[in-house]
N, C-alpha and C positions, 0 to 999 in steps of 0.2 A: 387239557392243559398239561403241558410236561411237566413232571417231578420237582424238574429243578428251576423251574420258572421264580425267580422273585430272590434263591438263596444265592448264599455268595460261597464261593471255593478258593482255596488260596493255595497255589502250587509252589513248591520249590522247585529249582532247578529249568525254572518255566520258558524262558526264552532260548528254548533248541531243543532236538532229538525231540525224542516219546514225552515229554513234559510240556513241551509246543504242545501239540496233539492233542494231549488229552487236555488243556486250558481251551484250544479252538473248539472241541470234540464238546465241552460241559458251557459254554458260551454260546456255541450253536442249541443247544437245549436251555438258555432261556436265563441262565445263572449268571452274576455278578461275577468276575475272574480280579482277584491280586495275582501277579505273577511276580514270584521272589526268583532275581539269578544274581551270578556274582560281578558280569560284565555290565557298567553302566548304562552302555549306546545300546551293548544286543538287548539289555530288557527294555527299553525308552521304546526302539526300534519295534522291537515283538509287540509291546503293547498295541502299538499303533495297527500292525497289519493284522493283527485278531479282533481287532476293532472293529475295522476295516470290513474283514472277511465273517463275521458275525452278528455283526448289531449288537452288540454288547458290551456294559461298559469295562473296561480293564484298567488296571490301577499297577501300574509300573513299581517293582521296588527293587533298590537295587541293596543287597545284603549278602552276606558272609553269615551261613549258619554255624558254621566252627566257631563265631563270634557271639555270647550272650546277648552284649550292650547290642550289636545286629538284629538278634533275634527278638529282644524286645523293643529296639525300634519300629520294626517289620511288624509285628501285631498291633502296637501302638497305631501306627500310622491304617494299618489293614480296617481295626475297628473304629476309629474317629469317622473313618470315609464310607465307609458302608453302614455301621450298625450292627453288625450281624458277621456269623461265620457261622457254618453248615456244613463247610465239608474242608478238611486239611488233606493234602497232599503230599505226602514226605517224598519227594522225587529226584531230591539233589539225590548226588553220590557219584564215585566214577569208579570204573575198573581198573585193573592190571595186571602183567603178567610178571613172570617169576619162575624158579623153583623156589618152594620153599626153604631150605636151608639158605638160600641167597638171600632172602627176602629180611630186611634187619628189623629190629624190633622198632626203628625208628620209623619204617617204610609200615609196618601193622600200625602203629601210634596213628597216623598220618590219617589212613586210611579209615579207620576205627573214626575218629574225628568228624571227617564228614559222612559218613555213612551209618555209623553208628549213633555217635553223640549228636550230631543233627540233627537226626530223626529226633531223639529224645527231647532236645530243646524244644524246637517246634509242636510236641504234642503236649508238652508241659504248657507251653505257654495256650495252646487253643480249646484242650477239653475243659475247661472251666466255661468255654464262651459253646462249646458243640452241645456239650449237656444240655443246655437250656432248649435245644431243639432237635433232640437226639439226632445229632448228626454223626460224622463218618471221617473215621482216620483211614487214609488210603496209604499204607508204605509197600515202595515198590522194590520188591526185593528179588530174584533173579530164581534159576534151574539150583544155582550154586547157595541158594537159600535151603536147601534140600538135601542135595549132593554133595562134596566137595567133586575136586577136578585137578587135572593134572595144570600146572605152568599157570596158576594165575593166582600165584603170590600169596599176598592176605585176604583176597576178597571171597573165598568162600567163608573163613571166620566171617568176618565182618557180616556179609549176608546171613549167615547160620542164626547171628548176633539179633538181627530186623526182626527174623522169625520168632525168635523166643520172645522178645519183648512185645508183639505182636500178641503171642499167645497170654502171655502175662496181663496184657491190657484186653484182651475178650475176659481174660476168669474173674479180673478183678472191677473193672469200669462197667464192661459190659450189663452184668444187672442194675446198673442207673441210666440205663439209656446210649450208651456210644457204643455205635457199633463199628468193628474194627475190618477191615480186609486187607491183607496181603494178599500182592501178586505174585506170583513166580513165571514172568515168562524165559524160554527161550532167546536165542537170538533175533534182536528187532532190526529189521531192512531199514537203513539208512540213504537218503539222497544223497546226502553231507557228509562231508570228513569230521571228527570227533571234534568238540569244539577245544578238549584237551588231551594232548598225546597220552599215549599208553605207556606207564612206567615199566621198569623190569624186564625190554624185551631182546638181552643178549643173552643167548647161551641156550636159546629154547626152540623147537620144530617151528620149520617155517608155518606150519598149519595151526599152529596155537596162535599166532597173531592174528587170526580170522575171527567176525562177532563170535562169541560164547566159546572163544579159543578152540575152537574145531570140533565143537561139537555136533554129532549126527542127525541133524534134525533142518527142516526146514527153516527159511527166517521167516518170523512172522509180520505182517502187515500192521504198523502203529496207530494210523486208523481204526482196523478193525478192534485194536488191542483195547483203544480207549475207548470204544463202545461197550466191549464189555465189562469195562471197569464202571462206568455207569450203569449198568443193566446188574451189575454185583452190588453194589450201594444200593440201590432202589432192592434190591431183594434181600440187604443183608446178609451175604453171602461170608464165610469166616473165607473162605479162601476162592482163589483164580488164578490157578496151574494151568501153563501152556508148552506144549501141549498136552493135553488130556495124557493120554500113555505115557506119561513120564512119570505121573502115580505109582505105575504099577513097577517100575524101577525103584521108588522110593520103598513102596511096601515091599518088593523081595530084599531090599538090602537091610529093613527090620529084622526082617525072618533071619538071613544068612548073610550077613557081614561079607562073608569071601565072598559068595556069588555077586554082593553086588560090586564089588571089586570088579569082579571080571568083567561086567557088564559096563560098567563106568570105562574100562581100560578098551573093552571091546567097539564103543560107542564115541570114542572122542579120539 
């Protein structure tokens, strides 16, 4: 019997891209799905066709995580209808590009909001109910969780932001039972046009407007992505860095600050 046969997962950002995916991806394995997005028809919609295409029941919510009163309508409504939470998904957030000195502090506020403090609400309000079955905070955080990068504004803060609070909840939750994983992947191949444009993109290389603003690496498959986000849960995995050799850019730019400069500048 699979792992996640009988639990329930409650994604944000669930109805489009990599948040689709991995709600079809953990519903195909047997699990209860809430999908939280911010467009009413696309989540109604989503619901139905992972329904559909899984045998599983899905539970539509339509929410604003920048919004409390949102967010605790969303677990409200999540636990009345299932019983249970087992596994949160922090997946809203969206990118942008920029130079930084262009980028206002209003454009970081913004951004910080949903990708930051989102995150934050949503775990706030779910480990109280994951404890009970040592379940699993999934936040999905990027290369730029790692790195910064050239032309894309506020969102390597912001992701740097996921990361920390990531680590902060393994040192401190962790010994009661939740277990944490951040991902970092690269750029994810898209069918689809972004469901929301990209802010910040005057003044910067045509080649930064491309996924992960042109960075050297292959795009990886959201399929496969959300397989091993399940295969990291079931193993309690603290981390799922994609691609693997992007580590080793992280640990030389421990080591030597310049070097990894040059290799960030060399690679994007």
């Amino acid at each position: 019997m699979s792992y996640w046969q009988g639990k329930v997962v409650l994604i944000t950002g669930g109805s489009s891209g990599l948040g689709r995916i991995i709600a079809e991806t953990f519903g195909a394995a047997g699990a209860g799905i809430c999908i939280a997005a911010l467009e009413p028809r696309d989540v109604e919609t989503a619901a139905g066709e992972i329904g559909a295409l899984t045998d599983c029941e899905v539970l539509p919510v339509h929410a604003d995580v920048t919004k409390q009163e949102d967010v605790d309508r969303l677990f409200e409504t999540a636990l009345s209808h299932f019983g249970r939470l087992d596994c949160l998904v922090n997946n809203a957030g969206r990118s942008m590009r920029g130079k930084v000195l262009d980028t206002t502090p209003e454009q970081f506020r913004s951004l910080f909001e949903l990708n930051v403090l989102g995150t934050v609400r949503c775990t706030r309000s779910a480990v109280p109910h994951l404890l009970k079955n040592r379940g699993h905070v999934v936040n999905i955080g990027s290369l730029a969780a790692k790195s910064a990068s050239r032309w894309v504004g506020a969102y390597p803060v912001s992701k740097h932001a996921v990361a920390a609070y990531s680590q902060q909840l393994r040192l401190e939750v962790g010994p009661e039972g939740l277990h944490v994983l951040l991902v970092c992947p690269g750029p994810i191949k898209r069918e689809n046009a972004r469901l929301y444009p990209l802010d910040g993109t005057e003044g910067i290389p045509e080649s930064a407007l491309a996924p992960g603003a042109g960075v050297k690496v292959g795009k990886i498959d959201p399929g496969w992505l959300a397989k091993q986000i399940l295969k990291s849960c079931e193993k309690r995995r603290p981390e799922l860095v994609v691609p693997w050799k992007a580590r080793l850019l992280f640990a030389v730019a421990q080591l030597s600050p310049t070097l990894g400069d040059w290799l960030v500048r060399k690679n994007t």
